[in-house]
C-alpha beads as a LAMMPS data file, in Angstrom:
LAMMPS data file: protein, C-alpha beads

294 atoms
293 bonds

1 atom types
1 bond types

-500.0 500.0 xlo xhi
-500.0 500.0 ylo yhi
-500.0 500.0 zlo zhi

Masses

1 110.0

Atoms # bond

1 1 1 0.000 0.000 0.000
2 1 1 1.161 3.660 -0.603
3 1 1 2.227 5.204 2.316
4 1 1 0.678 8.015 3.646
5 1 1 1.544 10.701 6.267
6 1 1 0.853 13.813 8.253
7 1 1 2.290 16.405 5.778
8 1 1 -0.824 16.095 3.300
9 1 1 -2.351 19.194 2.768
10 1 1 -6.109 19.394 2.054
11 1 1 -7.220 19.495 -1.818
12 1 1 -9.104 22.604 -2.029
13 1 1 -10.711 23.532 -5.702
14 1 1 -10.509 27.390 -6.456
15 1 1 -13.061 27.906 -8.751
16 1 1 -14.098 31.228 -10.698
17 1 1 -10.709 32.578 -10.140
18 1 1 -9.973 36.085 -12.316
19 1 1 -6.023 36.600 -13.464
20 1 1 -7.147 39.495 -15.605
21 1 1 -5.074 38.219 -18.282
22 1 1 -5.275 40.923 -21.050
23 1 1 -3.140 43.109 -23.621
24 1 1 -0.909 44.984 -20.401
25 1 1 1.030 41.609 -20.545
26 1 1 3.490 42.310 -22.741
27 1 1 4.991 39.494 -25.624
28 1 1 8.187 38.507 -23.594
29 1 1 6.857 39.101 -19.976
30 1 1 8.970 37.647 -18.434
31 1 1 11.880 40.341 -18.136
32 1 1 12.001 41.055 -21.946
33 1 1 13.878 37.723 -22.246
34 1 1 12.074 35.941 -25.075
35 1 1 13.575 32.112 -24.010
36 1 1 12.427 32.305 -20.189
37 1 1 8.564 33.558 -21.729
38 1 1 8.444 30.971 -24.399
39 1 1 9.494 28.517 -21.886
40 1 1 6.688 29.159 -19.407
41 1 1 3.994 30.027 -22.299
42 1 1 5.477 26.429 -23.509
43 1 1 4.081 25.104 -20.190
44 1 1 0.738 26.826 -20.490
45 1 1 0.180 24.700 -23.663
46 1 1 0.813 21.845 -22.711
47 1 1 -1.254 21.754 -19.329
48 1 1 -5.169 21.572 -21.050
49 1 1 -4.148 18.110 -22.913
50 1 1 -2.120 17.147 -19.908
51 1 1 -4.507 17.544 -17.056
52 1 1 -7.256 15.949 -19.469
53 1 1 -4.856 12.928 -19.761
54 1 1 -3.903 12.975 -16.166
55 1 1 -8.077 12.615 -15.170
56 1 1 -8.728 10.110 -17.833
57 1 1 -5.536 7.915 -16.503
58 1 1 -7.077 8.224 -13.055
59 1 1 -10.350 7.816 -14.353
60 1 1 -9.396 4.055 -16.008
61 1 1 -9.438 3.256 -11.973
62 1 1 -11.914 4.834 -10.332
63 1 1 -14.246 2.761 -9.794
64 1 1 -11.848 0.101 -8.330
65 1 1 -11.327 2.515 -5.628
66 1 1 -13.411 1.878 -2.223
67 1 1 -11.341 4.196 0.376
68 1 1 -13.973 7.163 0.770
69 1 1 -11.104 9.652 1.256
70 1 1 -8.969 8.575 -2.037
71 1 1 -12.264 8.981 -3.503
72 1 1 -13.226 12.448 -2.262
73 1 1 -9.399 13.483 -3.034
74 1 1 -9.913 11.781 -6.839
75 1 1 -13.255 14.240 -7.574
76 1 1 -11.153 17.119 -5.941
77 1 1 -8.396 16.436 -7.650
78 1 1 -10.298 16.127 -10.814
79 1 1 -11.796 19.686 -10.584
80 1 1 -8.269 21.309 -9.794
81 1 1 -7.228 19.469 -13.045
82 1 1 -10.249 20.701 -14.849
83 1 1 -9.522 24.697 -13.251
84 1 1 -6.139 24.373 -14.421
85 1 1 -7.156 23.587 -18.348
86 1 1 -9.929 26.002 -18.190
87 1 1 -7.081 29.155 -17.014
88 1 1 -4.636 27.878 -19.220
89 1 1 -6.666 28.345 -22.172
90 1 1 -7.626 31.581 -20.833
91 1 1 -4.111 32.921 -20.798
92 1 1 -3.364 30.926 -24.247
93 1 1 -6.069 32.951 -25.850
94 1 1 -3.087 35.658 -25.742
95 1 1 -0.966 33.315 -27.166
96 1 1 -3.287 33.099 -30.282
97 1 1 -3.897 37.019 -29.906
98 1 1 0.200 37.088 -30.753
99 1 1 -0.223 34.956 -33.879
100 1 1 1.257 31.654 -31.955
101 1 1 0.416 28.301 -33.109
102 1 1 -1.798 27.351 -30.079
103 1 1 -4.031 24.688 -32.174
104 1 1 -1.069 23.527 -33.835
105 1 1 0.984 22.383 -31.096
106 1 1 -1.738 21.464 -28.739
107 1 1 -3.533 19.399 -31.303
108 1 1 0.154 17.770 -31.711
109 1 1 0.231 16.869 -28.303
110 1 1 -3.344 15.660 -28.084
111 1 1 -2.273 12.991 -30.715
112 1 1 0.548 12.284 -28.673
113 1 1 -1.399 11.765 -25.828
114 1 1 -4.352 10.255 -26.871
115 1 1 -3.691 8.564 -29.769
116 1 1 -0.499 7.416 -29.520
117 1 1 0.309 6.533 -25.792
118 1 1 -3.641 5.416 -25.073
119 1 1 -3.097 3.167 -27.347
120 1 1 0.206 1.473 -27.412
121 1 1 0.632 1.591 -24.005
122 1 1 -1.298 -0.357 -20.934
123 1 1 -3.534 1.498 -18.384
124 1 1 -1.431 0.393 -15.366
125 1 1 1.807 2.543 -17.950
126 1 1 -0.169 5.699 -18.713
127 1 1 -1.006 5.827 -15.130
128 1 1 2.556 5.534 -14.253
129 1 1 3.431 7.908 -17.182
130 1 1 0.561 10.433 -14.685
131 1 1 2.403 9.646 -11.574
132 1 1 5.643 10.553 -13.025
133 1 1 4.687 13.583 -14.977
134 1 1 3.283 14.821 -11.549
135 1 1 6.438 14.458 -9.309
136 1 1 7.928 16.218 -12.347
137 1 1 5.326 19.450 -11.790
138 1 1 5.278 19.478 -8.223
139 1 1 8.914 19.459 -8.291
140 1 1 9.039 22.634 -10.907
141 1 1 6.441 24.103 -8.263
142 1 1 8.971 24.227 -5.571
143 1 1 11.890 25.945 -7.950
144 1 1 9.363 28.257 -8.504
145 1 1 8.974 29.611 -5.409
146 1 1 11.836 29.773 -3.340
147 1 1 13.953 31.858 -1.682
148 1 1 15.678 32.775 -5.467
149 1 1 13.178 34.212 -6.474
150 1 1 13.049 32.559 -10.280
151 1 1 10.066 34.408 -11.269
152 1 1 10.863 37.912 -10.041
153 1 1 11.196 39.253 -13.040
154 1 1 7.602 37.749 -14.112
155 1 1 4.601 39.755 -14.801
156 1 1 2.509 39.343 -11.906
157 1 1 -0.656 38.072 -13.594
158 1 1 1.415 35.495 -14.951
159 1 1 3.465 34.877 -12.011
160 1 1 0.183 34.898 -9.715
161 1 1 -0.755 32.426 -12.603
162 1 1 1.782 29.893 -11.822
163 1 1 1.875 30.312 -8.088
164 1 1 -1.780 29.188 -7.555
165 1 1 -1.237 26.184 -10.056
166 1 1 2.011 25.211 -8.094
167 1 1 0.111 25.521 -4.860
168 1 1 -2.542 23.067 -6.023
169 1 1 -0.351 21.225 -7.772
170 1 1 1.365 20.371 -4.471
171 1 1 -2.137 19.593 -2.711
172 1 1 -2.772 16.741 -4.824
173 1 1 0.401 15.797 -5.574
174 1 1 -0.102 11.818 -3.776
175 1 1 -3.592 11.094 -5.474
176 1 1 -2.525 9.837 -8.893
177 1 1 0.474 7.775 -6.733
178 1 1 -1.961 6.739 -4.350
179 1 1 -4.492 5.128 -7.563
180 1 1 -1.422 3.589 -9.125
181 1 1 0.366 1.917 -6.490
182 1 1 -3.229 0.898 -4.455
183 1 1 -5.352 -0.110 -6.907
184 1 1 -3.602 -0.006 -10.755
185 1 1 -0.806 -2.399 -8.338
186 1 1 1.908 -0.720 -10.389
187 1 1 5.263 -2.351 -9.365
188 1 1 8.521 -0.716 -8.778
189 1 1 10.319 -1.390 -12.181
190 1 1 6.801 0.184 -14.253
191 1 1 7.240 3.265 -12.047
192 1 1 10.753 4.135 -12.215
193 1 1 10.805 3.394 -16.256
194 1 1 7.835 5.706 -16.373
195 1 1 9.537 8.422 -14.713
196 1 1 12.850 7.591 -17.297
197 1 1 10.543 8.188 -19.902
198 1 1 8.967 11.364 -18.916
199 1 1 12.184 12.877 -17.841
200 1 1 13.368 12.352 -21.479
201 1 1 9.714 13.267 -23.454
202 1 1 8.357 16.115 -20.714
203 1 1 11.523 18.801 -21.635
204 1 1 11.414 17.434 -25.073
205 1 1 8.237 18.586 -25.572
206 1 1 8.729 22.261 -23.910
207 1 1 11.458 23.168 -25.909
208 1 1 9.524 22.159 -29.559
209 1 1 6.631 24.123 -28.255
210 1 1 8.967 26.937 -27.439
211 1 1 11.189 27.047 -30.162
212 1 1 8.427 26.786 -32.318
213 1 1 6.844 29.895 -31.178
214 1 1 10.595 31.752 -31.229
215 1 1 10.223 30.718 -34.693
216 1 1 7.145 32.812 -35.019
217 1 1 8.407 35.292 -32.953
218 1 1 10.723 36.107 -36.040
219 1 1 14.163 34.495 -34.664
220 1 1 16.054 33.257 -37.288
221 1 1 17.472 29.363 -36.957
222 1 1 20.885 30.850 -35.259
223 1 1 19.324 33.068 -33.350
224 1 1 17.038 30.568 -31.768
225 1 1 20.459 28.138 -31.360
226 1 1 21.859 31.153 -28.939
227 1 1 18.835 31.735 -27.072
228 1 1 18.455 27.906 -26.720
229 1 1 21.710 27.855 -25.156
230 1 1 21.572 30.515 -22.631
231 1 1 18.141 29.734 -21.677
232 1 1 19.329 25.868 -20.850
233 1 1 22.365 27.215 -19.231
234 1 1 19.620 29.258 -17.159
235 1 1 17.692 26.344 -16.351
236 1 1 20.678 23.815 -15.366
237 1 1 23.746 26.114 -14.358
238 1 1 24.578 25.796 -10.369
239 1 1 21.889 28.204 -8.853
240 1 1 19.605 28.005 -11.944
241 1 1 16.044 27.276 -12.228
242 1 1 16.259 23.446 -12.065
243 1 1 19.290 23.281 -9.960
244 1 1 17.418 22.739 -6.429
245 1 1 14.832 19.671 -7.929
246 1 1 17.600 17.405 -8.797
247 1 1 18.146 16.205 -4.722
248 1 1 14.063 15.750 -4.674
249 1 1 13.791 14.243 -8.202
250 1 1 15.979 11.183 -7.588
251 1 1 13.791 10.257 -4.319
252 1 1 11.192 9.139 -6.743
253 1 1 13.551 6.092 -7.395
254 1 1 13.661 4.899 -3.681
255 1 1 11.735 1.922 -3.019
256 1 1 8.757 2.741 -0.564
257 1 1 8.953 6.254 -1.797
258 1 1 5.597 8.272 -1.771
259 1 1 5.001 12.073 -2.519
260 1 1 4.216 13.098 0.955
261 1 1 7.846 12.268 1.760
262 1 1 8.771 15.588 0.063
263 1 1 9.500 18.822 1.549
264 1 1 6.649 21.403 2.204
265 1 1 5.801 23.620 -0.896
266 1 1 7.822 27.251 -0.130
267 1 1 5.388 29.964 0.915
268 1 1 2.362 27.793 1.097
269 1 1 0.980 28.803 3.972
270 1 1 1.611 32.743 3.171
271 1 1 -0.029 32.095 -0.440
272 1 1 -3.068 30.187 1.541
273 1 1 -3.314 33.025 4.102
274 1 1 -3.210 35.363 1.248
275 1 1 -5.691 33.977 -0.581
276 1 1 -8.165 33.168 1.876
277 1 1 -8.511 37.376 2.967
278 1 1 -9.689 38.104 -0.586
279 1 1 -9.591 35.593 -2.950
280 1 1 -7.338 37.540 -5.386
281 1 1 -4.645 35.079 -6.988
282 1 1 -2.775 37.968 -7.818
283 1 1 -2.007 39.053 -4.184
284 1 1 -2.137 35.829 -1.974
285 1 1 1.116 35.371 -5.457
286 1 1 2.776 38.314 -4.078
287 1 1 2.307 37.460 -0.410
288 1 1 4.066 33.848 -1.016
289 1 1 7.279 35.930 -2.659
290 1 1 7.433 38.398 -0.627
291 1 1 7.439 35.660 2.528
292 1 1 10.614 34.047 0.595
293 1 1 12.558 37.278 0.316
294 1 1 12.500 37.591 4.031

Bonds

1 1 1 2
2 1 2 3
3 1 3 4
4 1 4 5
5 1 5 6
6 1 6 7
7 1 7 8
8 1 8 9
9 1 9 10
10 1 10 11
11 1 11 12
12 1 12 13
13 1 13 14
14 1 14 15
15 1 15 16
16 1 16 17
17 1 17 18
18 1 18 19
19 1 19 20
20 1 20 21
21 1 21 22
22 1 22 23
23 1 23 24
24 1 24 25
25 1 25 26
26 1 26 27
27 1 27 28
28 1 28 29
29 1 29 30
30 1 30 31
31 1 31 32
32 1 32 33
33 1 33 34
34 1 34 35
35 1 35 36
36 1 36 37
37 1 37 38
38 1 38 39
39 1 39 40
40 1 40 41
41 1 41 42
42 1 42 43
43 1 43 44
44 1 44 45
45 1 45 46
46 1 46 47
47 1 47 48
48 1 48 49
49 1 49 50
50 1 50 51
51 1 51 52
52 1 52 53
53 1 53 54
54 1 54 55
55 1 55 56
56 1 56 57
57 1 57 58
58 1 58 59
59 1 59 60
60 1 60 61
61 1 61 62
62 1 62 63
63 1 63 64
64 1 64 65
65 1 65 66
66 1 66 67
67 1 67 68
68 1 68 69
69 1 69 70
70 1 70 71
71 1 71 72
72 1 72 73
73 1 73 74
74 1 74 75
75 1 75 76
76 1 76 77
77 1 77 78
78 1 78 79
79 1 79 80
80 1 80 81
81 1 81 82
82 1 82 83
83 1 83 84
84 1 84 85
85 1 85 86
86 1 86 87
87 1 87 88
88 1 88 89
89 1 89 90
90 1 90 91
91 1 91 92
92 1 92 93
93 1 93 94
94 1 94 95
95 1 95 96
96 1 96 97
97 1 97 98
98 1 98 99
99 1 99 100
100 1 100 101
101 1 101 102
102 1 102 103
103 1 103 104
104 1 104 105
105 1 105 106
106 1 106 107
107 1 107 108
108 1 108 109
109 1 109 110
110 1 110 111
111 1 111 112
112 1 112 113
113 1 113 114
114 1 114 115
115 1 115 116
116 1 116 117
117 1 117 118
118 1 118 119
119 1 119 120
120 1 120 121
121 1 121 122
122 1 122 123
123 1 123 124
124 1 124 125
125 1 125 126
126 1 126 127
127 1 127 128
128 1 128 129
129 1 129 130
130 1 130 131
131 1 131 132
132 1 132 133
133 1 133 134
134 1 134 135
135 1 135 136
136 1 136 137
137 1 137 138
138 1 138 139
139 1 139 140
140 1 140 141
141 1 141 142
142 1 142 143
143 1 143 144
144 1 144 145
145 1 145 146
146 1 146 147
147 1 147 148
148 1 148 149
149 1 149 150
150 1 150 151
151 1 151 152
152 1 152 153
153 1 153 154
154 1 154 155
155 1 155 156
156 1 156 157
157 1 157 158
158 1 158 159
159 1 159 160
160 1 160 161
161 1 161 162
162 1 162 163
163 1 163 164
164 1 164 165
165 1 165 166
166 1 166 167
167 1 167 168
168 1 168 169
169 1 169 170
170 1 170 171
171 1 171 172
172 1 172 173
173 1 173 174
174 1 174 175
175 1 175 176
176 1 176 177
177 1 177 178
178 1 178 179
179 1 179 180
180 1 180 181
181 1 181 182
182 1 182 183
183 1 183 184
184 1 184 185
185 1 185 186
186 1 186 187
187 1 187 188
188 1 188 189
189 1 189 190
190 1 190 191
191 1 191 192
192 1 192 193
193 1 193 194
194 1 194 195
195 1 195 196
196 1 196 197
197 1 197 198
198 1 198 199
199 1 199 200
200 1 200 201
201 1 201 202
202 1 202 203
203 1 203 204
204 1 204 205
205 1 205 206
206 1 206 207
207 1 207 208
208 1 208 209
209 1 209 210
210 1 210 211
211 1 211 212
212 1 212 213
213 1 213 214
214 1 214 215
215 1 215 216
216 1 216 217
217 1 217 218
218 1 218 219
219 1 219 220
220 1 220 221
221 1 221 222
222 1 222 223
223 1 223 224
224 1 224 225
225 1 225 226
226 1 226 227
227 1 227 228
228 1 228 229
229 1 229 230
230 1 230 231
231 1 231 232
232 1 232 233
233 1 233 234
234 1 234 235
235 1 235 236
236 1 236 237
237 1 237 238
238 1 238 239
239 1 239 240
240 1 240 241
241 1 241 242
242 1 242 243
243 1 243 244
244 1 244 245
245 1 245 246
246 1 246 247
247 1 247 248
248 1 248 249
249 1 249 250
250 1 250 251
251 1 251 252
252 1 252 253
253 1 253 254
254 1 254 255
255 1 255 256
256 1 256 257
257 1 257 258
258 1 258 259
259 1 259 260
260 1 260 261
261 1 261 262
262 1 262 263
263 1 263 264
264 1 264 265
265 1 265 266
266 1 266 267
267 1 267 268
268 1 268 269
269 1 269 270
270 1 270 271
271 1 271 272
272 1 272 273
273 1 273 274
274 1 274 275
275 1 275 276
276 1 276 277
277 1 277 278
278 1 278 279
279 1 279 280
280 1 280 281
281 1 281 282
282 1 282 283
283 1 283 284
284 1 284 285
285 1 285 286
286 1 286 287
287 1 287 288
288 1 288 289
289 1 289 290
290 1 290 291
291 1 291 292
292 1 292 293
293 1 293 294
């Protein structure tokens, strides 16, 4: 059985949630570097197709599942997934607004997705493909929002953006484990190759969608090669964006591991005490930073 412990954190669905996404967010808004936007906007896409596959790999096992609380957290978890897709496309409406391929490349990954892995792979495997794709989020949650401040030169719609998906992100970060290892009986080998895999096709992915809209951007092939390069050097360099996750990324290969074992989220409880005074994403964001600069 997955093992569970006290460091779960209720999964609360924030519904009817207003980013005010509109045209003061400006093309590269993430400090006028056009690799670090395309990156995140690279994201964006991909989460509608990925949350729907992440509920319909759940979904295969749901009705297997007889513990009332898994159950509750599966439904909750379902409508965070379904909030996440629905403000996603919200923001990606800009995208389109900017002449970026949104259709394209999300209809690519849809095939992916659901034509490709649904049906050469096993349920039990595109459940573990869910699970690993999830420690892979909740681990880019916590370089998000640390004492570095990664996203301080964000936009703050955008940055609020990401802070309230990496805060739910971390709140049901055990359910998919919890289906796989309980009830889809996913064994040890399954897992671990499924997290080999989406190490390899998760970046993979991100960097076509990016360099695809860099393309339409107007960046010629070298110029894309140079901001490739300095933008990976961002992410990997000592200090950079994905430096911290690699100490929490290799726990997932521990026998007996299970989500819960990780570290609390950074500014959690600041973003949750922000949020719950007004329900404005935007601040409770702001409130969580400004807690990690102390």
């Amino acid at each position: 059985m997955a093992q569970h412990n006290d460091k779960q954190h209720p999964i609360v669905p924030r519904e009817k949630l207003d980013f005010g996404f509109d045209e003061s967010i400006p093309k590269h808004w993430f400090g006028g570097d056009p690799f670090r936007t395309r990156f995140f906007d690279a994201m964006s896409l991909i989460f509608p197709p990925g949350e729907k596959f992440f509920m319909v790999t759940v979904r295969d096992y749901r009705d297997q599942v007889t513990d009332p609380k898994l159950l509750q957290d599966i439904k909750d978890f379902n409508r965070q997934e379904a909030q996440h897709s629905m403000v996603h496309n919200q923001y990606n409406e800009l995208l389109r607004k900017q002449g970026m391929p949104v259709d394209e490349l999300i209809g690519w990954l849809d095939n992916l997705l659901f034509t490709k892995y649904r049906n050469r792979f096993s349920r039990q495997y595109t459940l573990a493909i869910t699970g690993a794709l999830e420690h892979l989020t909740a681990l880019g949650a916590h370089a998000m929002f640390d004492e570095r401040d990664i996203l301080g030169d964000a936009h703050p719609k955008v940055r609020a953006m990401y802070a309230w998906h990496a805060i739910e992100e971390v709140e049901h970060k055990g359910v998919a484990y919890d289906v796989m290892i309980d009830y889809a009986k996913v064994g040890y080998v399954r897992r671990v190759t499924a997290l080999v895999h989406a190490t390899v096709m998760f970046p993979r992915v991100i960097l076509k969608f990016a360099n695809r809209m860099l393309k339409e951007d107007g960046f010629s092939f070298w110029e894309r090669v140079k901001l490739n390069i300095k933008g990976i050097h961002w992410l990997l360099k000592p200090g950079g964006f994905l430096w911290p996750t690699h100490k929490h990324y290799i726990q997932y290969y521990k026998p007996g591991y299970h989500p819960w074992q990780e570290a609390d989220q950074p500014g959690y409880e600041e973003w949750l005490a922000g949020f719950n005074s007004h329900r404005d994403p935007i601040e409770a964001s702001e409130m969580a930073r400004a807690a990690m600069m102390r």
